[in-house]
N, C-alpha and C positions, 0 to 999 in steps of 0.2 A: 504493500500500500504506500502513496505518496505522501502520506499524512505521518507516513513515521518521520522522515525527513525531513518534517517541521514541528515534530512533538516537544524539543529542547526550547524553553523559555527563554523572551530574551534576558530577563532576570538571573536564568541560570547561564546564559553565556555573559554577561555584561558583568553580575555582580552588584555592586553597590551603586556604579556607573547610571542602570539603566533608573535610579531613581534622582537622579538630579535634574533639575528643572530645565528646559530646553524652550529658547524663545523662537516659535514657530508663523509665521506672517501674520504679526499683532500680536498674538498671543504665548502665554509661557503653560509649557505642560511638564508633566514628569515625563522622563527622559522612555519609560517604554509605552505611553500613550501617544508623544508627537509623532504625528504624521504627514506624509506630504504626498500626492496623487499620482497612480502609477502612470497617470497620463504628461507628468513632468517631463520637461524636454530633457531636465537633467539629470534625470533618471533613464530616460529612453536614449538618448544621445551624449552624455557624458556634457553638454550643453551649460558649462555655467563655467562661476569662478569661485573664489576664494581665498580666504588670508589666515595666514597660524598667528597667534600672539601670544606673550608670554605675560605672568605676574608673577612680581616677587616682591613676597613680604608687605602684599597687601598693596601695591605700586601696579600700573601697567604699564609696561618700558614703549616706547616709540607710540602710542595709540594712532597719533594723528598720521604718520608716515605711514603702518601697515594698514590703514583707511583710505591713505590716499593710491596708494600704490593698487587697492582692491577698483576704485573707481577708476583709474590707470588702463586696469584690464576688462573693466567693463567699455571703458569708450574703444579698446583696440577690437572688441568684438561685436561693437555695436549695438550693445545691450543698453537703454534708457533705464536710466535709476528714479525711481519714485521717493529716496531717501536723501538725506544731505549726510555729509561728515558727524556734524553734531548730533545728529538722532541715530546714527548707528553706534557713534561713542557710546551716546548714553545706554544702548540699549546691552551694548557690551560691560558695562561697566555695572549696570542691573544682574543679568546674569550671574556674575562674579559674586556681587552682594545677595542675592536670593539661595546662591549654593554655597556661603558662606568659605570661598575660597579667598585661599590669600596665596600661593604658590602655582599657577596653575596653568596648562594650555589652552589658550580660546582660537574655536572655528570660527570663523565668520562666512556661511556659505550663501551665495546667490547665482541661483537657477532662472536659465531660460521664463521656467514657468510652465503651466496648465498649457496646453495646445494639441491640437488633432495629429495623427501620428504619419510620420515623412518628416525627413533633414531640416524642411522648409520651417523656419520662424516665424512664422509672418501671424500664425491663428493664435501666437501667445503674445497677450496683452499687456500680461506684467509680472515680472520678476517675480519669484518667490526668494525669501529668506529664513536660513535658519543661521542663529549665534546659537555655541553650545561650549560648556568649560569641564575640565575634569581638571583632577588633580595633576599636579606634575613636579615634584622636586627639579632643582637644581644641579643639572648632572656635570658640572665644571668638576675635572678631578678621577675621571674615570680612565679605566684600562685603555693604552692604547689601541685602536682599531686596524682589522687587519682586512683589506682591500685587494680584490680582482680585477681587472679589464672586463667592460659588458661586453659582448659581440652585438648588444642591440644598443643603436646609432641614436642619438640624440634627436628627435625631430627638426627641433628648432635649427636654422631659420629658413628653413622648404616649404616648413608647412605651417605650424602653430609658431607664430613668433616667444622669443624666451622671455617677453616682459609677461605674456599672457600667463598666471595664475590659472590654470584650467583644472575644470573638476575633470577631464581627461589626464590621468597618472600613468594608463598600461603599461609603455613603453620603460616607465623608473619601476614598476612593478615586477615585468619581467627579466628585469637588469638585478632586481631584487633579489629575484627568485632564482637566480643563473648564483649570486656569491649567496645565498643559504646553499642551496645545494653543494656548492665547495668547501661549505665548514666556513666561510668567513661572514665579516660583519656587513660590510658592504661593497657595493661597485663605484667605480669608477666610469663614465659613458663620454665618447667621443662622439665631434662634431659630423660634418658631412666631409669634410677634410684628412678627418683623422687624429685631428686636437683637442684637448683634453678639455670638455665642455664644463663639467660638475660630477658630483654623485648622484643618487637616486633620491636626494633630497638637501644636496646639501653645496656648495662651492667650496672652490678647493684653493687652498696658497702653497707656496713652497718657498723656505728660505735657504739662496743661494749666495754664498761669498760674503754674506753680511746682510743683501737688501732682500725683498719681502718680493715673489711675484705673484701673479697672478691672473687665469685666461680673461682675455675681454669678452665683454656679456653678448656677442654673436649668437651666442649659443646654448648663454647662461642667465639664469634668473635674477635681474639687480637685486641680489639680496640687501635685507635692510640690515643684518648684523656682517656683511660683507661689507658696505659701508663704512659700519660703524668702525669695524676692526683698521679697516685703511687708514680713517683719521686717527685713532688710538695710533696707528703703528708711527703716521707724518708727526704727532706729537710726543714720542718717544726719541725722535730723529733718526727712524727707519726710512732708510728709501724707497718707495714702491712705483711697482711694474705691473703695467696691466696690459697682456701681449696675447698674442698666439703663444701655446704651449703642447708640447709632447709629451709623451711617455716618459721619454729619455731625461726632459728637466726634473721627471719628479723619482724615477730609479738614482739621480746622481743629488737630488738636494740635501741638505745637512738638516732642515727638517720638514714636514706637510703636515697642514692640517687644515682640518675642515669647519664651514662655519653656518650655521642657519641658526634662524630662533629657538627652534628644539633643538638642535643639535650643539648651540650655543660654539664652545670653538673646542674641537676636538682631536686629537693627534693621532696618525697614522703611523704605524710601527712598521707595517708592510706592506708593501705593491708587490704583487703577481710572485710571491717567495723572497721579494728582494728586503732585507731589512732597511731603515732609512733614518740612516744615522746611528745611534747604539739604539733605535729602536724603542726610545721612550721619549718623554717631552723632554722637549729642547730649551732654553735660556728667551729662546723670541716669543716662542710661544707660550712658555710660561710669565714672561711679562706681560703679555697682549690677555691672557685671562685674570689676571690679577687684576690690574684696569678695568677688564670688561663686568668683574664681578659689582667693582663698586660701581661703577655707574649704572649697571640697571636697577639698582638696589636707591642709589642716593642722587643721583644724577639728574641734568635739568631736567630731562625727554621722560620724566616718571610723572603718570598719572594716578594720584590718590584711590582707591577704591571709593573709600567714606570722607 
């Protein structure tokens, strides 16, 4: 029977998860009542976008940047917003206060919308939203990460440009799914060239001969904690390079690591068996996380919860 293969609750897959509040277009429900219509385009066609964001210690670090960067990608796909910056803040910042977090990761997802089913947008009217937070400690400090080459090719910039935020992931999923199956933590995905675009969720630096580099966004997502760590590094009096990059820059760097709002800045120990550098964090990048701790913590770009 097919009904066995939906007998698991999402309660018993979620956990505690599926009871925290979820603001669904207008309204907030417990997390295994929200719903949203399987006639969604963003559900049917992977048709939307989206923004990660992070709190700490009761603080949201960049709000107004990961909002604007979300409207960013809705005007590159043509998608009209019915909301402003300020009513999405707030409604992220709701959220956060109604699930009583103070540590936490928040989605900010916006769909296509309700529409008749074929590619074409034109029968959806209006955007659906869902903001949703779970907990998330602060993982600065963890075991270096050990890293493979994907065989599956970066999209961007052929098809889906790399500013676009899309609820379409397959292509990092399957790049995912390629370094589990190797025993490792993640990939690494190359451009249409053969240069090194990001991970499957994350941008990538390498420090060589002293200065800081790094791929240009051709291919890669303007991360906002990719940013942030450039300035951190200019104001340290690191050099930084933002170039075309290979394989080969980041097998011979003295250290790599990686940088996104969850993944916050992370150290690769290994590319494709090769260690990189003795293999644990390096002096740059232990400086550049020391830095990045206190600012998203005490920093101008921190928005109060209360």
């Amino acid at each position: 029977m097919l009904d066995a293969h939906f007998a698991m609750t999402e309660r018993e897959l979620l956990g505690d998860l599926s009871q925290l509040e979820v603001f669904v277009n207008g309204s907030f429900f417990r997390g295994d009542e929200a719903k949203i219509s399987v006639w969604d385009h963003g559900l049917l066609y992977g048709d939307g976008i989206f923004e990660g964001i992070r709190a700490y210690q009761g603080g949201v670090f960049k709000l107004d940047e990961h909002l604007e960067r979300l409207f960013e990608s809705a005007q590159a796909i043509n998608m009209k917003f019915p909301y402003s910056i300020n009513e999405l803040g707030h409604v992220v910042l709701e959220t956060l206060k109604r699930n009583q977090l103070k540590d936490a990761h928040v989605r900010v997802l916006v769909t296509r919308g309700i529409g008749k089913p074929g590619v074409s947008p034109a029968s959806c009217t209006r955007p659906g939203l869902v903001v949703m937070a779970y907990p998330f400690p602060p993982l600065l400090g963890e075991k270096p990460a050990r890293l493979i080459t994907s065989s599956v090719q970066r999209k961007a910039p052929r098809s889906v440009d790399a500013r676009v935020k899309s609820l379409n992931y397959l292509d990092n999923v399957l790049a995912k799914l390629q370094a589990i199956c190797a025993g490792m933590d993640d990939a690494i995905m190359l451009d249409s060239n053969g240069c090194i675009a990001e991970t499957t969720g994350a941008n990538v630096f390498a420090v060589i001969r002293g200065s800081l580099h790094t791929p240009n966004l051709t291919a890669a997502l303007p991360g906002i904690t990719r940013y942030t760590v450039i300035q951190l590094a200019k104001e340290q009096g690191i050099q930084v390079e933002e170039r075309q990059m290979t394989l080969g820059d980041l097998y011979v760097a003295d250290e790599v690591f990686l940088t996104g709002t969850a993944t916050e800045i992370a150290v690769a120990g290994e590319i494709d068996g090769r260690k990189i550098g003795d293999g644990k964090t390096g002096p740059v990048a232990s400086a550049l996380m020391k830095s990045y701790q206190e600012l998203v913590i005490s920093g101008p770009h921190v928005t109060r919860i209360e």
